[in-house]
PDB file of the backbone (N, CA, C, O) and the ligand in Angstrom, with CONECT records:
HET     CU  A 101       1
ATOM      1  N   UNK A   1      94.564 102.452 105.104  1.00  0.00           N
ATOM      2  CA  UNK A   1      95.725 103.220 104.643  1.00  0.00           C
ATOM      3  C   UNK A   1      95.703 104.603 105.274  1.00  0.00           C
ATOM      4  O   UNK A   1      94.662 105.259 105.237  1.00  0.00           O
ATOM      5  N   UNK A   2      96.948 105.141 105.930  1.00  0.00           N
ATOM      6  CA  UNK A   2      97.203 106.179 106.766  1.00  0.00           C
ATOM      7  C   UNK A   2      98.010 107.352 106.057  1.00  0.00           C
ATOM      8  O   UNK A   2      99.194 107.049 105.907  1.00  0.00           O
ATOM      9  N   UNK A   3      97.740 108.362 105.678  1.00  0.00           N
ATOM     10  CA  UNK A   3      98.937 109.389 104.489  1.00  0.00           C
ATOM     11  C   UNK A   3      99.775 110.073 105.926  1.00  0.00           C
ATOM     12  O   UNK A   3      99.140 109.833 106.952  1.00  0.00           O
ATOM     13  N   UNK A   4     100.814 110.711 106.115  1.00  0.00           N
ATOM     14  CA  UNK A   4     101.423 111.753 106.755  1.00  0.00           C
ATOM     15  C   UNK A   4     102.511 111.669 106.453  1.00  0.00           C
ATOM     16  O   UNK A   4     103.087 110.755 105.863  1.00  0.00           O
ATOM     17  N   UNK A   5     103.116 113.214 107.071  1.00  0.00           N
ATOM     18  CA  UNK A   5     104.368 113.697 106.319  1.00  0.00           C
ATOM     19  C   UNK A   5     105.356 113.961 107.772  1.00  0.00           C
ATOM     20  O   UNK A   5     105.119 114.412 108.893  1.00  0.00           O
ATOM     21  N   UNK A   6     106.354 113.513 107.199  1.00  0.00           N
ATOM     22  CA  UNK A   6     107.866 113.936 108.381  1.00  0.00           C
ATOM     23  C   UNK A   6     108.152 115.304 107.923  1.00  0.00           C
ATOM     24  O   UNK A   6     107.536 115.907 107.044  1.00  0.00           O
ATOM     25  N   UNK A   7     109.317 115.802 108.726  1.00  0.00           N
ATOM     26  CA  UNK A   7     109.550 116.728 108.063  1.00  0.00           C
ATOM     27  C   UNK A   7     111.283 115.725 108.517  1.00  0.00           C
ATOM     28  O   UNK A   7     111.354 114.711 109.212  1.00  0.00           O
ATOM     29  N   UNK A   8     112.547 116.533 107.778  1.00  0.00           N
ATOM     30  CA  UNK A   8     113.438 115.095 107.944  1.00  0.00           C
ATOM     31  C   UNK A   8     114.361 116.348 107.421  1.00  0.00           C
ATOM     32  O   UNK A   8     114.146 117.075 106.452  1.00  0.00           O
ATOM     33  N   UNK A   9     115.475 116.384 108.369  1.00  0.00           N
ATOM     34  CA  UNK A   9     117.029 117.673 107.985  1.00  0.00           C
ATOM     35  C   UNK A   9     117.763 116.814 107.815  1.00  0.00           C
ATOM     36  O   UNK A   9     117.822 115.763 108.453  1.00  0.00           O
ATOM     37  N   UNK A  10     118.711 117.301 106.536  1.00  0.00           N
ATOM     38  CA  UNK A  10     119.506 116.257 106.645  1.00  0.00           C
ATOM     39  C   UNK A  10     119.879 115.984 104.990  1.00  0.00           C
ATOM     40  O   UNK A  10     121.037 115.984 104.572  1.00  0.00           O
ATOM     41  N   UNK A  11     118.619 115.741 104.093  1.00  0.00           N
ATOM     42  CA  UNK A  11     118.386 115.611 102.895  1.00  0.00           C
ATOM     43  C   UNK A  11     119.400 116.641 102.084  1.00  0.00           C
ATOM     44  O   UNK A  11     119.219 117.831 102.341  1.00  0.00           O
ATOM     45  N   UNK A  12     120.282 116.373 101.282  1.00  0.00           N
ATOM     46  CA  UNK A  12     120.409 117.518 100.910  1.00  0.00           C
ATOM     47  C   UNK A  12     120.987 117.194  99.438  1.00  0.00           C
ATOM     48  O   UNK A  12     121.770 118.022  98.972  1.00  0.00           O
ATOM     49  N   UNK A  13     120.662 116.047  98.662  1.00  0.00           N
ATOM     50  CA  UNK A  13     120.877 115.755  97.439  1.00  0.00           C
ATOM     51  C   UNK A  13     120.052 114.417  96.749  1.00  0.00           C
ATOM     52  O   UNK A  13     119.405 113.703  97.515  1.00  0.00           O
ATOM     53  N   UNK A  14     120.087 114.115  95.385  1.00  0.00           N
ATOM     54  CA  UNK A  14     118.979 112.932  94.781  1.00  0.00           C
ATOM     55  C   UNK A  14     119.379 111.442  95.933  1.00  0.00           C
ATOM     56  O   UNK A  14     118.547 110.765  96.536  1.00  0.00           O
ATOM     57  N   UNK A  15     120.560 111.311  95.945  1.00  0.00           N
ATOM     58  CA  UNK A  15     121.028 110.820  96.587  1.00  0.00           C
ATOM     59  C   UNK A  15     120.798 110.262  97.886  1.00  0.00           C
ATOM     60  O   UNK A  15     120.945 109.054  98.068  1.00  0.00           O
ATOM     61  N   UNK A  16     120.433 111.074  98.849  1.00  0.00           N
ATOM     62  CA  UNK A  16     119.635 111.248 100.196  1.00  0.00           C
ATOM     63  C   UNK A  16     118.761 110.872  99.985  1.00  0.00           C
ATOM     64  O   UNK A  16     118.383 110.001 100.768  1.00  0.00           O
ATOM     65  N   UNK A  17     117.612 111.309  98.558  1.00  0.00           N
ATOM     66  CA  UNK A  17     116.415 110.773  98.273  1.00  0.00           C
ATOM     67  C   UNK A  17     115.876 109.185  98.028  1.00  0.00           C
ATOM     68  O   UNK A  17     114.815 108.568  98.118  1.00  0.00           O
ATOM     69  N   UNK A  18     117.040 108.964  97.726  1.00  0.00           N
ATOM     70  CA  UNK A  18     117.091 107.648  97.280  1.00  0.00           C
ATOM     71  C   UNK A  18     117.472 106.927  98.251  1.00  0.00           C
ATOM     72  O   UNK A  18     116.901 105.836  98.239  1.00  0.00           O
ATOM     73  N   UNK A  19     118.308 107.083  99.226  1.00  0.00           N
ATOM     74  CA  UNK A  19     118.319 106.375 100.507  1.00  0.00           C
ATOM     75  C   UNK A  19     117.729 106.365 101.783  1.00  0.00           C
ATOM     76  O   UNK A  19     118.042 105.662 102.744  1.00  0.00           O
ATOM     77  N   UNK A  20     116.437 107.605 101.660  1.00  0.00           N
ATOM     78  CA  UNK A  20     115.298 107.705 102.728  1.00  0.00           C
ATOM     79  C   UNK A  20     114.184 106.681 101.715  1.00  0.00           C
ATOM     80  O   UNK A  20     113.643 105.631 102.062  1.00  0.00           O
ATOM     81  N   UNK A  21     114.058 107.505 100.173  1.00  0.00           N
ATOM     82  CA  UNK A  21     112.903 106.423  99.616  1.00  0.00           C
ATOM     83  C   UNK A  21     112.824 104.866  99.700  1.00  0.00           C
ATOM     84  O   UNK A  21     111.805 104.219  99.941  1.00  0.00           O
ATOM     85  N   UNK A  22     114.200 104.326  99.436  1.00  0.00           N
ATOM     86  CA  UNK A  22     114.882 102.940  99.968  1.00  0.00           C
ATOM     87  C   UNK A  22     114.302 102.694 100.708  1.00  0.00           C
ATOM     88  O   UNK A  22     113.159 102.281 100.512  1.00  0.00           O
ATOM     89  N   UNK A  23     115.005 102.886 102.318  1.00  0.00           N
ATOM     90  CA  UNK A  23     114.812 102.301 103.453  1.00  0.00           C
ATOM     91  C   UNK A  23     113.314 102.624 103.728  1.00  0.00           C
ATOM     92  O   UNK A  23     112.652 101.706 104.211  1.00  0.00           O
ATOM     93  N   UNK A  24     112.893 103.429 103.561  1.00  0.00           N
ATOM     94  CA  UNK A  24     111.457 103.115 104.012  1.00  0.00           C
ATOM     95  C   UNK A  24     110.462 102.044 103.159  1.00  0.00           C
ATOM     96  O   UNK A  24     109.529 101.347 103.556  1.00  0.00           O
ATOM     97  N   UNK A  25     111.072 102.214 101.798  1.00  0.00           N
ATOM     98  CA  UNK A  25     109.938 101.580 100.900  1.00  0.00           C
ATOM     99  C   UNK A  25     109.836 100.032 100.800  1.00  0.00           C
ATOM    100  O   UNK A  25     109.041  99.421 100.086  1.00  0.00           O
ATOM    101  N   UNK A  26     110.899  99.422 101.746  1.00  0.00           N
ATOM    102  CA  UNK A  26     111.476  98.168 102.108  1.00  0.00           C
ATOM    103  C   UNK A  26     110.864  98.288 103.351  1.00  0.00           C
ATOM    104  O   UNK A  26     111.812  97.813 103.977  1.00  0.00           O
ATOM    105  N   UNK A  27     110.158  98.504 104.097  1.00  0.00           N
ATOM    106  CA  UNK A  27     109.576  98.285 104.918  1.00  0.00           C
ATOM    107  C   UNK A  27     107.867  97.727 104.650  1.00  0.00           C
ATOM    108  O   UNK A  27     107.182  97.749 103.627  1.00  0.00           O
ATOM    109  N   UNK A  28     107.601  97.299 105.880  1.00  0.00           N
ATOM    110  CA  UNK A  28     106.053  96.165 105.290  1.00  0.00           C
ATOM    111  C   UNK A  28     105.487  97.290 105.990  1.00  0.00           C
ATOM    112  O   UNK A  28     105.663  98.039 106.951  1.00  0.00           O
ATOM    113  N   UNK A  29     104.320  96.897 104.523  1.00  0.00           N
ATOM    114  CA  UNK A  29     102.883  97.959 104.312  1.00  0.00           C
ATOM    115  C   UNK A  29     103.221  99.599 104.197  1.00  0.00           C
ATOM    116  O   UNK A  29     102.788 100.518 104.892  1.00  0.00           O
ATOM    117  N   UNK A  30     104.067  99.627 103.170  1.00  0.00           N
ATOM    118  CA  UNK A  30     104.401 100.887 102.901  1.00  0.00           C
ATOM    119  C   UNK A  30     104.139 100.820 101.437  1.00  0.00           C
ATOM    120  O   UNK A  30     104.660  99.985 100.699  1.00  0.00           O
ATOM    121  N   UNK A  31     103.117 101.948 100.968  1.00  0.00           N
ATOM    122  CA  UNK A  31     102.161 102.019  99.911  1.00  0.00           C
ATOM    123  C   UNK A  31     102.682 103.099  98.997  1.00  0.00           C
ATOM    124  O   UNK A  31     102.748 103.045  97.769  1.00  0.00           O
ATOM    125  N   UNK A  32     103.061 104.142  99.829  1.00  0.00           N
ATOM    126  CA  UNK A  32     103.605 105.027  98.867  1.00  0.00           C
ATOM    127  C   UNK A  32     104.764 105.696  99.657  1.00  0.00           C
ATOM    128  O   UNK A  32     104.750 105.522 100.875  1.00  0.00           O
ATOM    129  N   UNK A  33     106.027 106.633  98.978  1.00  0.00           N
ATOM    130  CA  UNK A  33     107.058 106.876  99.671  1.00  0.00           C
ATOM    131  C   UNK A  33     107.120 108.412  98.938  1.00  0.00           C
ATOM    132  O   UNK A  33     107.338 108.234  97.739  1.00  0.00           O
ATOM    133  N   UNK A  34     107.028 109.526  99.183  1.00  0.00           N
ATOM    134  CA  UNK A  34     107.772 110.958  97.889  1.00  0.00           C
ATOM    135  C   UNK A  34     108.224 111.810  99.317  1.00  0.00           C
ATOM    136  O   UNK A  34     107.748 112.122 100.408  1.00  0.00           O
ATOM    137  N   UNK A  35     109.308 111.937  98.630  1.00  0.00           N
ATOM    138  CA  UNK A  35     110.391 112.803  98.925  1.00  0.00           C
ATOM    139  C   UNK A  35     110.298 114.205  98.612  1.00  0.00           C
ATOM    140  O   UNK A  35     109.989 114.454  97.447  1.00  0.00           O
ATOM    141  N   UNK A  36     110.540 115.400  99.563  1.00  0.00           N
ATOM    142  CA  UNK A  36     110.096 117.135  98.831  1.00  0.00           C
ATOM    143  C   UNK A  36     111.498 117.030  99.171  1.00  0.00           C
ATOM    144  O   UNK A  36     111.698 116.816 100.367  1.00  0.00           O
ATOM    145  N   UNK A  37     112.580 117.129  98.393  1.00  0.00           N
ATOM    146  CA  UNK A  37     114.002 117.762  98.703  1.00  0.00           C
ATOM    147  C   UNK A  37     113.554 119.260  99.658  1.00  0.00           C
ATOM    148  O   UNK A  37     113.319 119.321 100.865  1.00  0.00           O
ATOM    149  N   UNK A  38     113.544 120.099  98.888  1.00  0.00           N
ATOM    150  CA  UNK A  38     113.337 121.546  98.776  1.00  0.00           C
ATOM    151  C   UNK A  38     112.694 121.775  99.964  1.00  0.00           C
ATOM    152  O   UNK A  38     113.204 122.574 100.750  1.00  0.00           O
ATOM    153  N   UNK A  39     111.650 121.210 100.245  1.00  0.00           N
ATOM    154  CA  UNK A  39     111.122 121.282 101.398  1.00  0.00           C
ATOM    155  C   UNK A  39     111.277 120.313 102.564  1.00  0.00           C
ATOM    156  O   UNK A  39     110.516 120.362 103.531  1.00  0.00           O
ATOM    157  N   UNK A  40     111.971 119.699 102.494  1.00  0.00           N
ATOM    158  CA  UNK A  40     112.679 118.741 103.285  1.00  0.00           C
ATOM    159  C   UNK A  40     111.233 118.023 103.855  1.00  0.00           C
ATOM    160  O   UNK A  40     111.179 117.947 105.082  1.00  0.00           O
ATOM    161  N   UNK A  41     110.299 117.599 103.260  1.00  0.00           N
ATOM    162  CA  UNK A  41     109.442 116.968 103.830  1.00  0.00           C
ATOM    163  C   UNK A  41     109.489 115.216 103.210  1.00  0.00           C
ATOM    164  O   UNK A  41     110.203 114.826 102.286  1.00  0.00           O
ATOM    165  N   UNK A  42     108.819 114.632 103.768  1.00  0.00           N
ATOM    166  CA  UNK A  42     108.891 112.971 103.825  1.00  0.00           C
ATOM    167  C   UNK A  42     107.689 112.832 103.566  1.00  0.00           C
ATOM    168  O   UNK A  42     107.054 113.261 104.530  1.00  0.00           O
ATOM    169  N   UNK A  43     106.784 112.329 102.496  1.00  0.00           N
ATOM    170  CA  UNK A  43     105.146 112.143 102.792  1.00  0.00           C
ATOM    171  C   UNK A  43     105.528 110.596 102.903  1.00  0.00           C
ATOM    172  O   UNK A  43     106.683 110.221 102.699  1.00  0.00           O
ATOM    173  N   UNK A  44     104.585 109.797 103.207  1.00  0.00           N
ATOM    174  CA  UNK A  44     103.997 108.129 103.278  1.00  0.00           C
ATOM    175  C   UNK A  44     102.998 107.960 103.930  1.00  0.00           C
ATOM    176  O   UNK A  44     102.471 108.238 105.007  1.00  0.00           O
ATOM    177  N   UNK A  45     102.765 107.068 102.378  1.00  0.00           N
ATOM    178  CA  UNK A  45     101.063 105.832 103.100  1.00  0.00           C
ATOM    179  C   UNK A  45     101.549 104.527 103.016  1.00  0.00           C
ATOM    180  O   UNK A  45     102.364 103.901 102.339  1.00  0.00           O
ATOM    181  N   UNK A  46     100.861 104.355 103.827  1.00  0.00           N
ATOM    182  CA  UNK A  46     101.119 102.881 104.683  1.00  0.00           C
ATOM    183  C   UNK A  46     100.185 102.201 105.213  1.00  0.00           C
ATOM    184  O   UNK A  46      99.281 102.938 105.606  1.00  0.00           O
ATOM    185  N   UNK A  47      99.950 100.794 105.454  1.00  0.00           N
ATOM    186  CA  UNK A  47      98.837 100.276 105.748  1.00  0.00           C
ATOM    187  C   UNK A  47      99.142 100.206 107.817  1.00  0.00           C
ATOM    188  O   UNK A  47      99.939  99.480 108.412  1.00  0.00           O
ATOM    189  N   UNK A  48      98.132 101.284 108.435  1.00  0.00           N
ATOM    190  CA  UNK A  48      98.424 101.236 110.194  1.00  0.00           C
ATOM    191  C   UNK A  48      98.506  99.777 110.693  1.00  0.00           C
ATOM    192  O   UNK A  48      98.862  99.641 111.864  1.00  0.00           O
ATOM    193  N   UNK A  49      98.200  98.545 109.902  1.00  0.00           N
ATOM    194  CA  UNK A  49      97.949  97.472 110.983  1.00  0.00           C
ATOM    195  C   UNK A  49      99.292  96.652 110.761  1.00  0.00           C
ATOM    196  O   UNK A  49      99.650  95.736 111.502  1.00  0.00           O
ATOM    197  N   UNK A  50     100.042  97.133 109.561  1.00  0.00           N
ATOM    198  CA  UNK A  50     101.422  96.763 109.397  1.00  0.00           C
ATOM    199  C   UNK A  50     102.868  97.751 109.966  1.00  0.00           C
ATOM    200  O   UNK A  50     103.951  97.359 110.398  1.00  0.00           O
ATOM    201  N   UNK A  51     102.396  99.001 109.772  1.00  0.00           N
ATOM    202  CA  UNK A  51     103.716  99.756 110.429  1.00  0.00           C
ATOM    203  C   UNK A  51     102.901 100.471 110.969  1.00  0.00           C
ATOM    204  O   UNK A  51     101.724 100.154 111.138  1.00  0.00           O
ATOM    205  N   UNK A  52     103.645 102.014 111.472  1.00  0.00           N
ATOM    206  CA  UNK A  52     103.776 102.750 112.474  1.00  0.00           C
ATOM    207  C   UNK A  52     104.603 104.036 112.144  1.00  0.00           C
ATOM    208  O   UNK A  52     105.721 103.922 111.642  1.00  0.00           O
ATOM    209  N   UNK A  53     103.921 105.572 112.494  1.00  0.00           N
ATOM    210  CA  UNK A  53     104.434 106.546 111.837  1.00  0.00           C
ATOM    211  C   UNK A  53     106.160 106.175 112.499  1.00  0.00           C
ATOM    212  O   UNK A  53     107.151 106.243 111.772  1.00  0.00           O
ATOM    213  N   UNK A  54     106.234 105.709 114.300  1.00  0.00           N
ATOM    214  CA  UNK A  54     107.475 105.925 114.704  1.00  0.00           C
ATOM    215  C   UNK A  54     108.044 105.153 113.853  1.00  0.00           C
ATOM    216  O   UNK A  54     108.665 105.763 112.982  1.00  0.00           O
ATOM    217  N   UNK A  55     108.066 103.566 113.756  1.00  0.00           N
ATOM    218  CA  UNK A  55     108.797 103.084 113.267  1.00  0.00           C
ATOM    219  C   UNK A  55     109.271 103.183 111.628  1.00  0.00           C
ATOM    220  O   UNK A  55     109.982 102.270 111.207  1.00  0.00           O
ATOM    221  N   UNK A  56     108.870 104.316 110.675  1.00  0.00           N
ATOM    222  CA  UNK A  56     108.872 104.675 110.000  1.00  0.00           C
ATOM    223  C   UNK A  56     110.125 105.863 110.161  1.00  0.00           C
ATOM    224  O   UNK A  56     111.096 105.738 109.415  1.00  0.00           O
ATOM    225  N   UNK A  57     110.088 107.174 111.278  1.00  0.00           N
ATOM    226  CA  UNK A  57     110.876 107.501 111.726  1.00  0.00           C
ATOM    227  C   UNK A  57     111.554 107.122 111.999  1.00  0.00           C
ATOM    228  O   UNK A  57     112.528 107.399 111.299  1.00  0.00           O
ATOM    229  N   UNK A  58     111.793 106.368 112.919  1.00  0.00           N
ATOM    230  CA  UNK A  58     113.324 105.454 113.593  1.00  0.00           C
ATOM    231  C   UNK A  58     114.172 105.250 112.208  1.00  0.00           C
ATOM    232  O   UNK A  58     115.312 105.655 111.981  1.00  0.00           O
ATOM    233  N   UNK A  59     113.088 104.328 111.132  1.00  0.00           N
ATOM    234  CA  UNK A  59     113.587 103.889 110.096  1.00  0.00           C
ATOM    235  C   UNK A  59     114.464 104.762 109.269  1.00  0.00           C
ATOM    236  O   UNK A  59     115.366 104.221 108.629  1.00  0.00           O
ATOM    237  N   UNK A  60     114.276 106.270 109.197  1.00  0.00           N
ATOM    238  CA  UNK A  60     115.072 107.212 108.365  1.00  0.00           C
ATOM    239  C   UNK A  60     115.642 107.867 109.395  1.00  0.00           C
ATOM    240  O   UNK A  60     116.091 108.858 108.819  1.00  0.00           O
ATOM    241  N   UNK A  61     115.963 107.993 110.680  1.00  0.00           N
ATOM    242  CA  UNK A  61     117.020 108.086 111.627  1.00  0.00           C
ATOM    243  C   UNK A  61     118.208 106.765 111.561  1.00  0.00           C
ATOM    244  O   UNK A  61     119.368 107.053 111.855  1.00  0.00           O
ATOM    245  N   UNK A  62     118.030 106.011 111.354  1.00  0.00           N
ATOM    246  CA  UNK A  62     119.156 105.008 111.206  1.00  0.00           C
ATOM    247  C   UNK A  62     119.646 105.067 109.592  1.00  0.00           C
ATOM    248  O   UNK A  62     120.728 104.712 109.126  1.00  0.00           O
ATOM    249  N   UNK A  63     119.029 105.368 109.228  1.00  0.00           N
ATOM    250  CA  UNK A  63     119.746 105.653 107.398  1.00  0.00           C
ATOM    251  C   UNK A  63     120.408 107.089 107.871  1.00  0.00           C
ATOM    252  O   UNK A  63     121.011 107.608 106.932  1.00  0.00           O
ATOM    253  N   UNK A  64     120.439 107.668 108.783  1.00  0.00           N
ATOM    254  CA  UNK A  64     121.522 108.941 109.242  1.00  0.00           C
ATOM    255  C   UNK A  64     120.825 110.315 108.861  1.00  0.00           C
ATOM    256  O   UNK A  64     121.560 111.193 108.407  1.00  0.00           O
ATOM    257  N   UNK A  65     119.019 110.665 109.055  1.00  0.00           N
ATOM    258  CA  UNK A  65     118.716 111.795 108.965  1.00  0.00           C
ATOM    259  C   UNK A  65     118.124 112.058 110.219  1.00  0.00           C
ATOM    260  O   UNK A  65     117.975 111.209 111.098  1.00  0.00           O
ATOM    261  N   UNK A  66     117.771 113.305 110.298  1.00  0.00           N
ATOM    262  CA  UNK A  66     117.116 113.925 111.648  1.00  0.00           C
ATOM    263  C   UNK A  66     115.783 114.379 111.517  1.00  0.00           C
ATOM    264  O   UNK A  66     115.510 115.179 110.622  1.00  0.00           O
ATOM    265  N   UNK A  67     114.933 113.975 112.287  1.00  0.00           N
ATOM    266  CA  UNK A  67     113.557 113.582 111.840  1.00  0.00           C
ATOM    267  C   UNK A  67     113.183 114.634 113.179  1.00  0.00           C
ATOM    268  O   UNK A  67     113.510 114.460 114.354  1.00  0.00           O
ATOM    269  N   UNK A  68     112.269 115.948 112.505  1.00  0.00           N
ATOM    270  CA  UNK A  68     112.338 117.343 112.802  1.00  0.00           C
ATOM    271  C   UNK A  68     110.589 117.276 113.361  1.00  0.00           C
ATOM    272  O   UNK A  68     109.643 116.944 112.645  1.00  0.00           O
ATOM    273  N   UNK A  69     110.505 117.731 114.968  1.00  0.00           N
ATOM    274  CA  UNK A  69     109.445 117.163 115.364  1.00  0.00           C
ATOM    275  C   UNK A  69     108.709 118.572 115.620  1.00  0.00           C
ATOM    276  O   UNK A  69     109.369 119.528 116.029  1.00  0.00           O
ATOM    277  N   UNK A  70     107.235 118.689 115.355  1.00  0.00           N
ATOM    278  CA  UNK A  70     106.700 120.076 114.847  1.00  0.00           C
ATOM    279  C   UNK A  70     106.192 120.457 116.266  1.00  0.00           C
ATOM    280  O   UNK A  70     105.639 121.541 116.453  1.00  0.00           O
TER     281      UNK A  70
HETATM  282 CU    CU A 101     122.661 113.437  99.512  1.00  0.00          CU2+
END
């Protein structure tokens, strides 16, 4: 199990939260999903031999946010 955080613009109501927590948490080997509105951050754990931080990204770029690269 792998923890890291996106940072993700875009978020800007429960709403948003619920459709980044969604789409990712429907994805295989995704363990945990929390949302920082306020801080517009994305945390998730996930099991590495099932996903992938990108494809995790991609995943909340096609739900229509912008995934903010440090
Ligand atoms: Cu919203």
């Amino acid at each position: 199990m792998i923890e890291k955080t996106l940072k993700v613009e875009g978020m800007t109501c429960q709403h948003c939260v619920q459709t980044v927590s969604e789409a990712v948490g429907k994805m295989a080997g995704i363990q945990k999903v929390e949302v920082n509105l306020e801080q517009k951050l994305v945390n998730v754990e996930f099991d590495e031999s099932k996903s992938t931080i990108d494809a995790i990204s991609s995943r909340i770029a096609d739900a229509g946010f912008e995934i903010v690269e440090d």
